[in-house]
DRENSEZA-494651 format. One record per residue (C-alpha): residue number from 1; residue in three letters; x, y, z. Coordinates in steps of 0.02 Angstrom, whole numbers, padded with zeros to 5 digits. Last residue first. Example, Ala and Ser with C-alpha at 12.3 -4.5 7.8 and 13.67 -1.06 7.14 Angstrom:
2/SER/00684/-00053/00357
1/ALA/00615/-00225/00390
//
This chain:
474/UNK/-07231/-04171/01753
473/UNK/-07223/-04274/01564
472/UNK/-07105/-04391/01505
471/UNK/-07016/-04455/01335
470/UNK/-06836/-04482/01313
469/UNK/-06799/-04452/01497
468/UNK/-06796/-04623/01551
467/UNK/-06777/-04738/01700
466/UNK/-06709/-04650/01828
465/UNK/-06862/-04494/01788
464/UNK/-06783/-04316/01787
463/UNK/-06796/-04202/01945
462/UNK/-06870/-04029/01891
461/UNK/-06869/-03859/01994
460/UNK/-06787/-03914/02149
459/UNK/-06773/-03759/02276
458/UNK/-06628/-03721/02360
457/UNK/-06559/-03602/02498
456/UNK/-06406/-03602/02520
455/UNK/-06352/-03612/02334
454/UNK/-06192/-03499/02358
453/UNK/-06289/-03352/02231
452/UNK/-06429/-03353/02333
451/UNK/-06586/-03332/02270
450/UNK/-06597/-03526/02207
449/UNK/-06615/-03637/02061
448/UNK/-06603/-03835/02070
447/UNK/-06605/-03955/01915
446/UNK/-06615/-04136/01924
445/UNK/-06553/-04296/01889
444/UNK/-06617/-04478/01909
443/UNK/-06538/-04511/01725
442/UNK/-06472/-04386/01657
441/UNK/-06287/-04478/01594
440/UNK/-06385/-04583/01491
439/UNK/-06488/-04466/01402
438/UNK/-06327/-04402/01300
437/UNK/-06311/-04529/01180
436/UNK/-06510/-04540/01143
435/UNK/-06521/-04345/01154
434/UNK/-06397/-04350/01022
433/UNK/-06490/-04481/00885
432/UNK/-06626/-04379/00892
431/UNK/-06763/-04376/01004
430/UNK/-06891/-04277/00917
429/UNK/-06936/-04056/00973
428/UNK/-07076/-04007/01108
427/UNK/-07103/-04169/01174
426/UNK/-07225/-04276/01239
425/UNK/-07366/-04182/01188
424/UNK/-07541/-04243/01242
423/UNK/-07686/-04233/01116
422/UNK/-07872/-04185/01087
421/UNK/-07949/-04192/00927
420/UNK/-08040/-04051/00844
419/UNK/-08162/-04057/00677
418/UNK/-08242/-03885/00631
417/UNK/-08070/-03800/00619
416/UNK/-08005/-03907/00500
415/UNK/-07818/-03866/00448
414/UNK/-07774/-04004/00313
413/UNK/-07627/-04150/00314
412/UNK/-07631/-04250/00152
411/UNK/-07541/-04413/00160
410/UNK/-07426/-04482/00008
409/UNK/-07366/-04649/00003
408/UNK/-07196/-04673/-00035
407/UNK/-07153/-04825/00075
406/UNK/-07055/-04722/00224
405/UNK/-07194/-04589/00204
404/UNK/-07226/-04445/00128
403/UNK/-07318/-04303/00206
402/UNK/-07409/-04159/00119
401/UNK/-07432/-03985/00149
400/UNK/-07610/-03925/00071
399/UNK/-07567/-03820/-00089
398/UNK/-07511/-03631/-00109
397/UNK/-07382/-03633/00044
396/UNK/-07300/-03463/00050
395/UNK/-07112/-03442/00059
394/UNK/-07051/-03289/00130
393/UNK/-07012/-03085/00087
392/UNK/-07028/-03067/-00089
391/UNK/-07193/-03179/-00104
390/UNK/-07090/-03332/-00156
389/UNK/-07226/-03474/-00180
388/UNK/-07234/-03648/-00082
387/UNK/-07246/-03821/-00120
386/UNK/-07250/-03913/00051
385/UNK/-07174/-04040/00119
384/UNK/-07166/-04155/00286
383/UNK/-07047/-04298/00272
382/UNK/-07019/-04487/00255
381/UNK/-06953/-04522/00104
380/UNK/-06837/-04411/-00008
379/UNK/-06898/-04321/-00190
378/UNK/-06836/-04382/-00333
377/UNK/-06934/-04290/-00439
376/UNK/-07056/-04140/-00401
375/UNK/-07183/-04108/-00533
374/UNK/-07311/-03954/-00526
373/UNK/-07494/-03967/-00541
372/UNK/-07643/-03848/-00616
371/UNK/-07558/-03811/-00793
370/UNK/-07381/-03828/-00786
369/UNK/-07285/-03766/-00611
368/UNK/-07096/-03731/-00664
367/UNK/-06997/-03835/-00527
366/UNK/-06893/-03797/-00391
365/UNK/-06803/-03903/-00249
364/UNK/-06755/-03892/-00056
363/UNK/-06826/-03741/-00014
362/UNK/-06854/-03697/00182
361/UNK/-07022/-03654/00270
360/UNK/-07006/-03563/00442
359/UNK/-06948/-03605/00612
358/UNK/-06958/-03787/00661
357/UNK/-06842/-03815/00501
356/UNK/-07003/-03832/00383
355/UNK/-06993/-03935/00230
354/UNK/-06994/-03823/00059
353/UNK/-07023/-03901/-00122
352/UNK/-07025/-03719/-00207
351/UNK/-07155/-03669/-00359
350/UNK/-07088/-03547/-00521
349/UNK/-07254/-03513/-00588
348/UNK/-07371/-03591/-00737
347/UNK/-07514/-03636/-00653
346/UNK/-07532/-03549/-00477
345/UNK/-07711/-03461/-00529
344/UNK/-07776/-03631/-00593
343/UNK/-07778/-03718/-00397
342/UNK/-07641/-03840/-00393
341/UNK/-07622/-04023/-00395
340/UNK/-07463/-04090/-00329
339/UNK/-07334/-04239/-00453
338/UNK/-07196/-04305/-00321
337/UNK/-07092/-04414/-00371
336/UNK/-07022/-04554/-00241
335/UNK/-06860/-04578/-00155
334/UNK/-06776/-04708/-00045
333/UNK/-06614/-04648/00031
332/UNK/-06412/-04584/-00021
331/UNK/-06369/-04607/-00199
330/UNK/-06576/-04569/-00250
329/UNK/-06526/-04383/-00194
328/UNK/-06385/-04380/-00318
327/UNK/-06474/-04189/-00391
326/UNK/-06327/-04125/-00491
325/UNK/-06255/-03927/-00462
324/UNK/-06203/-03801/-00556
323/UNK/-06354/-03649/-00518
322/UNK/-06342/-03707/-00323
321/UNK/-06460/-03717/-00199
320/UNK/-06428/-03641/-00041
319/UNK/-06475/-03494/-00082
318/UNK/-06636/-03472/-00199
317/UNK/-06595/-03503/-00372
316/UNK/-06671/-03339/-00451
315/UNK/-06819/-03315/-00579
314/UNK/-06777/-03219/-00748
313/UNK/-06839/-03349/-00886
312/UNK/-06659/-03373/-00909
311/UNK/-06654/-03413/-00736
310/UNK/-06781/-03546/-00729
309/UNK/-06677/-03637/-00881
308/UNK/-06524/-03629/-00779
307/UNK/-06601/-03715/-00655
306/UNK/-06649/-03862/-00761
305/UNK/-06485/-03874/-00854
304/UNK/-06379/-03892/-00692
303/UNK/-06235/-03810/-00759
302/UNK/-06053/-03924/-00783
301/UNK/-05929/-03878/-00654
300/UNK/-06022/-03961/-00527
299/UNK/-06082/-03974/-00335
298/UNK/-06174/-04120/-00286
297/UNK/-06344/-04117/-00207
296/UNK/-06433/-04206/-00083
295/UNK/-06638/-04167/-00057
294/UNK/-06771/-04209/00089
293/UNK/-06641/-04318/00192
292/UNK/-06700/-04428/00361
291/UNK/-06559/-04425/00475
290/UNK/-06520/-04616/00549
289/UNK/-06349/-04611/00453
288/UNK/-06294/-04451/00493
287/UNK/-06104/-04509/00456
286/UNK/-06069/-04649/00349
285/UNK/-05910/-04734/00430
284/UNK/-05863/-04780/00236
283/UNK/-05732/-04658/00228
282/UNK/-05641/-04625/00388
281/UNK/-05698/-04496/00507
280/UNK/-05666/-04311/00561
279/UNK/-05537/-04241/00433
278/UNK/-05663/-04254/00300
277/UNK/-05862/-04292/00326
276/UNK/-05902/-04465/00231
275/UNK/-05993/-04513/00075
274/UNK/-05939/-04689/00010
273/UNK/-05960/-04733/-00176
272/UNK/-05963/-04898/-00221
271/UNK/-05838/-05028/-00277
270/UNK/-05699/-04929/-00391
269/UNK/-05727/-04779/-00277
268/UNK/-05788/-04595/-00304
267/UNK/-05757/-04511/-00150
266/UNK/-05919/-04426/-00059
265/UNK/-05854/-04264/00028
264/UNK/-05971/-04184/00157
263/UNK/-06098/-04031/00197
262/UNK/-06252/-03997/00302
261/UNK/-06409/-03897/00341
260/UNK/-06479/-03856/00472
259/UNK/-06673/-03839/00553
258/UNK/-06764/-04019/00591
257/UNK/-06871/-04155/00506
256/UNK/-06791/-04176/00328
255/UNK/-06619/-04071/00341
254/UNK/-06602/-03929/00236
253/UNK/-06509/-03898/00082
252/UNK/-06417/-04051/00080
251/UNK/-06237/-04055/00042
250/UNK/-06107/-04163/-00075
249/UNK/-05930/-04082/-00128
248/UNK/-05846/-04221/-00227
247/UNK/-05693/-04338/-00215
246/UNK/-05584/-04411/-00371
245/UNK/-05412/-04416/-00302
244/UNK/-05289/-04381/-00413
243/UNK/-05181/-04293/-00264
242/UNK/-05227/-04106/-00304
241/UNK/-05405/-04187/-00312
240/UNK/-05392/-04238/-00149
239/UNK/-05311/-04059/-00054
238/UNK/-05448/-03979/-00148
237/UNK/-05601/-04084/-00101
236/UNK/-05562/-04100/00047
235/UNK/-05501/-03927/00095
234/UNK/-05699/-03879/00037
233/UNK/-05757/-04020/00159
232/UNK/-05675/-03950/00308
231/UNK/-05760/-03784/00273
230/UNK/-05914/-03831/00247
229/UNK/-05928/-03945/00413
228/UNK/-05833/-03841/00524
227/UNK/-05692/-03864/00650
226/UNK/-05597/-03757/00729
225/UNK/-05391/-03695/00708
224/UNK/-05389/-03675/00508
223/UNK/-05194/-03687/00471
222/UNK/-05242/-03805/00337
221/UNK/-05314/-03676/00255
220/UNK/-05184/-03566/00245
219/UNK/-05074/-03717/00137
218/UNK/-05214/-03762/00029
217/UNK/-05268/-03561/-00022
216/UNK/-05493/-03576/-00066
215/UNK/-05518/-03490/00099
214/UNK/-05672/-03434/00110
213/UNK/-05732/-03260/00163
212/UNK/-05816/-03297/00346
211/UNK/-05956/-03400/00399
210/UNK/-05867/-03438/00573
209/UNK/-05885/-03263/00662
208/UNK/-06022/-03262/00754
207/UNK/-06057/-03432/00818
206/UNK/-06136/-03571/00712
205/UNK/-06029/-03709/00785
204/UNK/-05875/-03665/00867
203/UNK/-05825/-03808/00909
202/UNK/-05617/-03783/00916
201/UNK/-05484/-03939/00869
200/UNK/-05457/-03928/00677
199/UNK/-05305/-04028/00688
198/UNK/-05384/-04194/00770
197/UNK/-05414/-04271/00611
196/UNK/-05256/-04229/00497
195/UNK/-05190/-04401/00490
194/UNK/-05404/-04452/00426
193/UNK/-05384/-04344/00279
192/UNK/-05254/-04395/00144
191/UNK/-05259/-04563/00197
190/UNK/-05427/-04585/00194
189/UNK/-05432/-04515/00029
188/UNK/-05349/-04634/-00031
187/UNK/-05425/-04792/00052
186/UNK/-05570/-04724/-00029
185/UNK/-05486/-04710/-00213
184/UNK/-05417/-04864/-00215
183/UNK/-05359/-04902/-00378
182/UNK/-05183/-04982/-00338
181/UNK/-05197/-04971/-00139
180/UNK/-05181/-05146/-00110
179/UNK/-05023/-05178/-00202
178/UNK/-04950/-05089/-00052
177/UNK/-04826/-04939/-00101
176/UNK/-04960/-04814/-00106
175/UNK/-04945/-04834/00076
174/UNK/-04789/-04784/00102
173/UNK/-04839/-04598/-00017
172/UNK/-05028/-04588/00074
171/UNK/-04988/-04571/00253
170/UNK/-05019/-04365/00256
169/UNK/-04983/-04304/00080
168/UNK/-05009/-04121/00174
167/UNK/-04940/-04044/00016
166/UNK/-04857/-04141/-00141
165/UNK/-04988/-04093/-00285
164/UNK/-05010/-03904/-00219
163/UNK/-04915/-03822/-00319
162/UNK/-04941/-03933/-00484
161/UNK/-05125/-03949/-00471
160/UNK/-05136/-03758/-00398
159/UNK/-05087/-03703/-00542
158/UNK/-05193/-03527/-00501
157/UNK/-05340/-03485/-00568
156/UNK/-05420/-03404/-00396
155/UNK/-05557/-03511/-00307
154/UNK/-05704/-03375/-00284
153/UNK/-05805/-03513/-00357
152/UNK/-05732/-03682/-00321
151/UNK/-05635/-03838/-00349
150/UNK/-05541/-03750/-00485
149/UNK/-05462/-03786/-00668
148/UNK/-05581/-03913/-00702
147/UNK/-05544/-04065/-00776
146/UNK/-05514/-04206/-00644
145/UNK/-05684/-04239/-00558
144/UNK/-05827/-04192/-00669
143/UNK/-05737/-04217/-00849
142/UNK/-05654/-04358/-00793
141/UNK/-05829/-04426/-00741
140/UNK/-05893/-04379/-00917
139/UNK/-05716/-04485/-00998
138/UNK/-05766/-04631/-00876
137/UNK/-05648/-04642/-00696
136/UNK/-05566/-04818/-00654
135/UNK/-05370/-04767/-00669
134/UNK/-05434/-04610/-00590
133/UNK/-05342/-04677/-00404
132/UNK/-05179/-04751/-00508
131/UNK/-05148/-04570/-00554
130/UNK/-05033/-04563/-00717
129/UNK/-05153/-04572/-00880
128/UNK/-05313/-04477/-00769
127/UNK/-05141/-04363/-00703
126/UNK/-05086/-04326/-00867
125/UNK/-05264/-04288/-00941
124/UNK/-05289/-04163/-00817
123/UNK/-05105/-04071/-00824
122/UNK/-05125/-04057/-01041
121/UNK/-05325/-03992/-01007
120/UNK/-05239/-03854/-00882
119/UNK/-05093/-03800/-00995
118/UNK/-05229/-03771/-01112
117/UNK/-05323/-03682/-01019
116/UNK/-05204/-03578/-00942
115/UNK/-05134/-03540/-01125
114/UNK/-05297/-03495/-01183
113/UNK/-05305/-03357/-01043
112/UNK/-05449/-03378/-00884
111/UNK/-05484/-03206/-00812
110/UNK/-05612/-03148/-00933
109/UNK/-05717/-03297/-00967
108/UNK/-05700/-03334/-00780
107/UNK/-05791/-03206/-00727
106/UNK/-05731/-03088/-00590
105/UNK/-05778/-03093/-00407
104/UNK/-05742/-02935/-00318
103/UNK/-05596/-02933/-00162
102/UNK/-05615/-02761/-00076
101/UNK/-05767/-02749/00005
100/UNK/-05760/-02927/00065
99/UNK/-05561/-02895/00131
98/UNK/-05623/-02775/00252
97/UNK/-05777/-02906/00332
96/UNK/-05660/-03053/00323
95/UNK/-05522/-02950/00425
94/UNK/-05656/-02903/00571
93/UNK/-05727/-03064/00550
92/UNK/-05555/-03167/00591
91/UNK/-05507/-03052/00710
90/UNK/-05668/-03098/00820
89/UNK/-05668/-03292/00787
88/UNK/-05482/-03281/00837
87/UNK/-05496/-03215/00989
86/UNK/-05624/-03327/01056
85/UNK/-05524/-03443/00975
84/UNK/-05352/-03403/01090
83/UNK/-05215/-03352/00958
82/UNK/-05087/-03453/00899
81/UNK/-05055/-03414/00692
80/UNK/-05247/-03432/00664
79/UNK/-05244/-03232/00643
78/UNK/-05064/-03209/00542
77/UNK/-05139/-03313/00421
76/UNK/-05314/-03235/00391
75/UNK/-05193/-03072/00356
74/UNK/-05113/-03197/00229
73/UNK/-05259/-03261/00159
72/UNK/-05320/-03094/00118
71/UNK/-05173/-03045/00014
70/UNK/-05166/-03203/-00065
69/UNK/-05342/-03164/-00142
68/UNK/-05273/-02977/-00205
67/UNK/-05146/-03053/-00305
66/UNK/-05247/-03201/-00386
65/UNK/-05392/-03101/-00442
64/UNK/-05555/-03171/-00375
63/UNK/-05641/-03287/-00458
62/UNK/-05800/-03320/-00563
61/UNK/-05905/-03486/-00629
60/UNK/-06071/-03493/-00757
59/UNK/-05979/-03417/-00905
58/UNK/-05838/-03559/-00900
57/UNK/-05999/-03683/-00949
56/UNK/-05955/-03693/-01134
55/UNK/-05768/-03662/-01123
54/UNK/-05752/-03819/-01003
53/UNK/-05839/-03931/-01097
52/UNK/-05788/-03868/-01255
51/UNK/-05606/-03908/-01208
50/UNK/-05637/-04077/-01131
49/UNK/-05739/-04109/-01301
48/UNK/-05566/-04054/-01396
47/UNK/-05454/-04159/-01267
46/UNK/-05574/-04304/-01306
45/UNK/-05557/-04277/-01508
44/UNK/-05371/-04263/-01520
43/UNK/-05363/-04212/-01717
42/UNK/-05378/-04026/-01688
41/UNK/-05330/-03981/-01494
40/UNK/-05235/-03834/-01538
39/UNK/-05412/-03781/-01641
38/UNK/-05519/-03797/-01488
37/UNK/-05384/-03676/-01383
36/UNK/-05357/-03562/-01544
35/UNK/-05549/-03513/-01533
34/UNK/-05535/-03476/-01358
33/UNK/-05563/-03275/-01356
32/UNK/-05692/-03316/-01503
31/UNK/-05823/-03190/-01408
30/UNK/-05773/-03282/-01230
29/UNK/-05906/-03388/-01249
28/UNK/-05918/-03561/-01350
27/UNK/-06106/-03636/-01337
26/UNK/-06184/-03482/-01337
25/UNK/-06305/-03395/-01215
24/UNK/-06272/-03308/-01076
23/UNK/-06307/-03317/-00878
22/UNK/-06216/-03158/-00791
21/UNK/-06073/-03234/-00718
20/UNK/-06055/-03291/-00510
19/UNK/-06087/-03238/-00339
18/UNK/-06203/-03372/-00229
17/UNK/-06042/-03500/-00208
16/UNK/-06112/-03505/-00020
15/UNK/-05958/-03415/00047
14/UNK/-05974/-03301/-00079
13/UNK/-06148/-03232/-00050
12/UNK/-06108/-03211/00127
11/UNK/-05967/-03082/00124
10/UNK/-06039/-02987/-00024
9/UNK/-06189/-02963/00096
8/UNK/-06051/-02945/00234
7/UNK/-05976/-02792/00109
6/UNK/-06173/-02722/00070
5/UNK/-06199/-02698/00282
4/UNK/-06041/-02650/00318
3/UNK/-06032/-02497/00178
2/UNK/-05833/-02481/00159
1/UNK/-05752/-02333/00282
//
């Protein structure tokens, strides 16, 4: 028997994309392995930059082995082939947990040939010529959403741009027949997406057995039978870019003002980019509108030179951040930078921008400390933060939490013991946009409890108001 505990470790670490290369330096890699790949390209300078581009941060990303990988997705298979999801959920972590301690991420530098790659950069720049969706993509946005020869760690190198090019087109071949849809990248991806909405049926949300080994295979994943917000925006991404569609892999860390985090596809269009959750609504319906955001990043090939930095000088990119990855926070609400004193001892440290998710503190950036104050940019309005220190086991405040609000002033908020005010509490968590739906049907309800199992004798424990349950007290 495999060591449960390490294999859903494993299990975990890929599904958040935490597995990957041992950080090197060198611009090239591979010890020369691609030499002949820059050279091939002598005389074309873009495909020789697309080349180094991906050569240079191919260290940073791993895979699993192509043989083994389909192995797993077919057991996942023959589990969302028809069975009840309370059944499914169960199988599906039983074979998730196996496969974890068998399937090993390898580095790219070793698994990706010169041929691949070149075959690869030959298939990118054919469908940027070909795709009338990329027609309006620059050479560095090329780079970000065409170029790569995966969507994902743990993604296997596969061809998966020629195999999967004419799957699940949903209603996008008629319409690509309307003048309308030359350069359209959003209607695009509507089309590609919005046919398949009602497929992932089950709402299973956070139970055991959802956050399994990914499934980075097109045609298994479609076969998916609930719905979840990481997972539908992985197929996104791939079943898009398969197409020429240029969509991306978005996510906050943490929400602003209450526990969770999220993810979603953002499609670059020729107008303005529109962020949307696949396979549940069009693009352009913005979803979680009203939700105030403390950070939004965008997954990359390319490394997030910052981060990379902090882990040469041996800290770690706490989970869920990610080590390739762009901060687009300013893309999505009003931001300010943050600049936070700090007593001497704290000077020079690796410091976390947490906000708390009614629980504990959660990081949502990181920042070398210089001497006496750390810098924090971009950092989202309206919301509680503090800058806290990793003491091995949780994240420490080490300055006085601070609020920003909606115009990017900064508020102090200090303990005082000597100085007390007294207050009434409302609630015990905000109204969010939910409770508002949802407070309608409450109205001049109540709850009963009673002894008896057939409710013969009852006894009212609360009766809501008829006007308004948003905000009451007994």
């Amino acid at each position: 028997m495999f060591p449960i505990k390490r294999a859903l470790l494993i299990l975990i670490m890929i599904s958040y994309g935490a597995i990957g290369c041992q950080v090197t330096d060198g611009s090239i890699g591979g010890s020369g392995k691609f030499n002949s790949v820059i050279e091939h390209y002598r005389g074309n300078t873009q495909k020789q930059a697309s080349a180094r581009y991906l050569i240079k941060n191919m260290k940073y990303h791993s895979s699993f082995r192509n043989e083994e990988y389909q192995e797993y997705c077919h057991a996942i298979r023959n589990v969302w082939s028809g069975e009840p999801l309370d059944t499914v959920l169960r199988l599906q972590a039983d074979v998730s947990t196996y496969y974890s301690s068998r399937l090993h991420p390898v580095c790219d530098e070793e698994l990706v040939s010169p041929e691949y790659l070149i075959w690869n950069i030959d298939r990118s720049f054919k469908m940027w010529e070909t795709s009338p969706f990329l027609a309006h993509l620059s050479f560095e946005e090329f780079c970000e959403y065409v170029l790569p020869y995966k969507c994902f760690d743990g993604q296997p190198v596969t061809k998966w741009k020629d195999d999967w090019s004419n799957l699940f087109l949903g209603e996008l071949p008629i319409a690509t027949q309307a003048d309308f849809m030359y350069g359209n990248a959003r209607k695009a991806a509507e089309l590609l997406t919005v046919p398949y909405k009602d497929l992932f049926c089950g709402k299973p949300r956070n139970e055991d057995g959802c956050h399994v080994l990914p499934v980075f295979d097109l045609e298994t994943a479609f076969l998916r039978p609930y719905d979840s917000c990481i997972e539908n925006s992985q197929l996104g991404v791939m079943t898009c870019r398969s197409k020429g569609v240029p969509v991306s892999f978005d996510f906050v860390p943490n929400w602003a003002n209450t526990t969770g985090r999220h993810y979603w596809n953002n499609v670059l269009a020729t107008r303005r980019n529109e962020n949307y959750e696949p396979f549940r609504i069009t693009p352009g319906n913005k979803h979680f509108i009203d939700n105030l955001l403390p950070k939004v990043y965008r997954t990359t090939f390319g490394v997030n030179r910052k981060y990379l930095k902090l882990v040469k000088h041996g800290y770690d990119i706490p989970k869920p951040l990610e080590l390739c990855s762009r901060d687009v926070t300013r893309e999505y609400t009003r931001t300010v930078n943050l600049k936070i004193r700090l007593a001497r001892k704290y000077s020079h440290e690796c410091l976390f921008l947490c906000v708390f998710d009614n629980a504990k503190w959660v990081p949502v950036d990181i920042s070398l400390s210089g001497f006496r104050s750390v810098k924090f940019e971009n950092v989202g309005v309206g919301a509680l933060y503090a800058v806290a220190l990793w003491d091995g086991n949780s994240y420490s405040p080490v300055a006085t939490p601070e609020v920003v609000d909606l115009k990017g002033n900064i508020r102090q908020y200090k303990a005082d013991p000597e100085h007390r005010v007294d207050t009434s509490m409302k609630r015990k968590f905000p109204s969010f946009v939910h409770i508002f739906n949802q407070q309608q049907y409450l109205h001049g309800g109540k709850l009963e409890a009673s002894n008896d199992r057939n409710f013969t004798d009852v006894n009212m424990v609360v009766e809501f108001p008829a006007d308004s349950i948003l905000s009451f007290s007994r």
